[in-house]
Structures are given as structure tokens and as C-alpha cells.
C-alpha positions in Angstrom: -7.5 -10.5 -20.9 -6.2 -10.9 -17.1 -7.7 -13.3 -14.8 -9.2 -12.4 -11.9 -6.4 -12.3 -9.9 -3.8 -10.4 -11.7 -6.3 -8.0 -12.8 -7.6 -7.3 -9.3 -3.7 -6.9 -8.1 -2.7 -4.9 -11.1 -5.7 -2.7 -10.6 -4.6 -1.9 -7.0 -0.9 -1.0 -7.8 -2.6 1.5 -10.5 -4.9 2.7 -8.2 -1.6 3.9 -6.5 0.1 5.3 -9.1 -3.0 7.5 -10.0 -2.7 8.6 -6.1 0.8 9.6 -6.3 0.4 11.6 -9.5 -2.3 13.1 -8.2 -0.6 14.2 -5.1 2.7 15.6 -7.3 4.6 12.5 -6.2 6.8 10.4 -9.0 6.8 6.1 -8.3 8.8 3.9 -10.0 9.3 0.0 -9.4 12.4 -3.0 -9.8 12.5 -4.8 -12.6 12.1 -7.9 -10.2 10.5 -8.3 -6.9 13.1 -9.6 -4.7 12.5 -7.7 -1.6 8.6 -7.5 -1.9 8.3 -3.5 -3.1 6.0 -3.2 -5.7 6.2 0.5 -5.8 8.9 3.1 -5.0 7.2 6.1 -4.2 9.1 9.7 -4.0 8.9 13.7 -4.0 11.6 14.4 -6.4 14.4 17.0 -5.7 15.1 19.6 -2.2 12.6 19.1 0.8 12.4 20.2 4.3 12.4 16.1 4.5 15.7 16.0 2.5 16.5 15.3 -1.1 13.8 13.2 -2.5 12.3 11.3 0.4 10.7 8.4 -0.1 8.9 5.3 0.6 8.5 1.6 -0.5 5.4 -0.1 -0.6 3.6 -3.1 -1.3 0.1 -3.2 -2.6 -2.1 -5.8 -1.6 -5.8 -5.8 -2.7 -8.7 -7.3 -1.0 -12.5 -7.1 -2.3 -14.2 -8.3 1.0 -12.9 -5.8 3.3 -13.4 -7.2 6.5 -13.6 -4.2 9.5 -14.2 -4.8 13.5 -14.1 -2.5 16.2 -12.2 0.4 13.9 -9.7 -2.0 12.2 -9.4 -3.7 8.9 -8.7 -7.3 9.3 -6.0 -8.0 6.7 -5.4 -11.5 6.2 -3.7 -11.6 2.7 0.3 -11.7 3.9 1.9 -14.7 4.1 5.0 -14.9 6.6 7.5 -14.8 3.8 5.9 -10.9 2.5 5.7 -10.5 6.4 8.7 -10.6 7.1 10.0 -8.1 4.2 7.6 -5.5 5.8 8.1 -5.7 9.4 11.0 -4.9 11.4 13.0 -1.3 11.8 16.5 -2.5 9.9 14.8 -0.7 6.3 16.6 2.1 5.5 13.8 3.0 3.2 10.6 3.4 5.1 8.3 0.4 3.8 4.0 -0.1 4.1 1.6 -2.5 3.2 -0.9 -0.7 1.2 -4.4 -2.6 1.1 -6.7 -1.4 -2.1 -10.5 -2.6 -1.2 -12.2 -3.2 -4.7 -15.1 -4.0 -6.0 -15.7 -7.7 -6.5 -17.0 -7.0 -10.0 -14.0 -5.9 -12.1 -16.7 -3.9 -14.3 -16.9 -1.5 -11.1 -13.4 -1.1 -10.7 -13.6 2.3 -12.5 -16.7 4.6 -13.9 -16.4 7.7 -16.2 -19.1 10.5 -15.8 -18.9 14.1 -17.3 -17.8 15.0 -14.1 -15.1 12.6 -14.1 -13.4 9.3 -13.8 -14.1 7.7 -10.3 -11.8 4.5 -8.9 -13.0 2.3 -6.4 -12.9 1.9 -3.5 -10.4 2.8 -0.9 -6.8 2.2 0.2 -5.4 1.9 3.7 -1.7 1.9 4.5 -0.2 0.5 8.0 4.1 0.7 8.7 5.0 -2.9 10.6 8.6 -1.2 12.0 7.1 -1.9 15.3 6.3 -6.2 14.4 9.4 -8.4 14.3 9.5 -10.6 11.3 8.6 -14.2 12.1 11.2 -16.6 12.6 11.6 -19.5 9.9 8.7 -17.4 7.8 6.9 -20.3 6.0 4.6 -19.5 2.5 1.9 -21.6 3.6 1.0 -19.6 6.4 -0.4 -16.3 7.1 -0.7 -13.3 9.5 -3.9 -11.0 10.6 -2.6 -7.5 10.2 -5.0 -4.9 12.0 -5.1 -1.3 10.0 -6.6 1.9 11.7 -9.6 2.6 9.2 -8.4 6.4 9.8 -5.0 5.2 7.8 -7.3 6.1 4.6 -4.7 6.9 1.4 -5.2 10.4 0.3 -3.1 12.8 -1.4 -2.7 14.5 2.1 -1.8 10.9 3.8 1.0 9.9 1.0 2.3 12.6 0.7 3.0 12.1 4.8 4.2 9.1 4.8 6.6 10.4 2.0 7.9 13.1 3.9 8.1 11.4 7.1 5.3 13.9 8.7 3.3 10.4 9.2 5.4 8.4 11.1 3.2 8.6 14.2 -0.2 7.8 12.5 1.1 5.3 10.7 2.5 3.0 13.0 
């Protein structure tokens, strides 16, 4: 059995992968995390985007979601993961995807006859627009503010896939 912690994190990055195959969308991941991506999401094949857009992500999970005046308070980054987010040198567009969950890890997921039901709720938030941190130090963390109207939805990755997000998700 996981502890708390992996099984909290692995539940969020599964959480995503259910979200991209529901929206049609294929993810894959490195073998090692050097560059902080846990997931490589795409549209395979010829788009109006290009061939095969995608994005990279990393999935953070937090089970005391902490929301003020219309943002989610993220404090879970430290300055090292920071830095491999913001900025605008990525080829690859990259987001920080934050999966709220149920402290309980028995609520994580319920089956009904009407079907299977994951909770709770992702947000997503591009940091192009922050400049990485000079000297990034571990020990140390940073607030990141998400837009609760950055909600992940099949409609909202599949935007941020094709690029037709950019603006929101900034």
C-alpha cells in the first residue's frame, strides 16, 4: 500500500490521465523527471494547431484547497519546480496542474450504477509570464494564485492543447 503522500500524488496524475482520455487526447511521461513534467499531454496526428500539439504539465495535489477573493492559493512549489514552470524560453508550453482531493483517500473515487465519480477538481495556471527565481533554493516556497475559472475540463485541456487557451490561461 502507498502512504499518504505518494498515493495522494499518484491519484492526481491519474486523475489527469482519465481527463485526457476522456477528452480524446493521448499523455505519455519520461522515464525520469529531470525537467519537472510529469505528464506529456497531446492530440495525436494533423490539426488546425499543427501536427500533434501539445503540452507539458506538472500535477500537484493539494487536499485543503485554500481560495480568496476568486483565487486558489497554491503554496505547494518550491523555487527549484518554480523555476522549471515559469519563464517563456519552453518550447513546449508547460502548466502546473493542481488536483484538490479529498483528505480521506477512501473518497478519492465512488462507483454508482450511474458511474464512476473522481474527486474533486483540477485547476491549471501557465507561469510564461513569472521569471524563475534567481539561485532557486528547495527549502523555500512560492504562493501561486490560480483563476478558480481555470477549472480542467475536457473543453479546457483540450485548449490548452491546441493553443486556443493561451489567453485564459495565463
Amino acid at each position: 500500500m502507498l502512504d499518504v503522500r505518494n498515493h495522494q500524488g499518484k491519484f492526481g496524475a491519474d486523475y489527469i490521465r482519465v481527463l485526457a482520455s476522456a477528452a480524446g487526447l493521448v499523455w505519455s511521461e519520461d522515464d525520469v523527471d529531470l525537467d519537472g513534467v510529469d505528464l506529456c499531454i497531446k492530440q495525436p496526428g494533423r490539426t488546425p494547431a499543427g501536427f500533434s500539439p501539445r503540452i507539458e504539465v506538472q500535477v500537484k495535489t493539494v487536499s485543503a484547497l485554500e481560495v480568496r477573493k476568486g483565487l486558489v492559493n497554491f503554496d505547494g512549489l518550491d523555487l527549484v519546480q518554480f523555476g522549471k514552470l515559469a519563464g517563456d524560453e519552453f518550447i513546449v508550453p508547460r502548466y502546473l496542474f493542481v488536483v484538490h482531493v479529498p483528505r480521506e483517500i477512501t473518497q478519492f473515487a465512488d462507483l454508482s450504477t450511474s458511474g464512476l465519480l473522481l474527486r474533486h477538481i483540477g485547476y491549471y495556471i501557465s507561469l510564461r509570464d513569472r521569471a524563475p527565481v534567481p539561485d532557486p533554493d528547495r527549502a523555500r516556497h512560492i504562493r501561486v494564485k490560480i483563476p478558480v475559472s481555470n477549472v480542467l475540463t475536457v473543453a479546457s485541456l483540450c485548449a490548452l492543447v491546441t493553443g486556443d487557451a493561451i489567453a485564459v490561461a495565463s
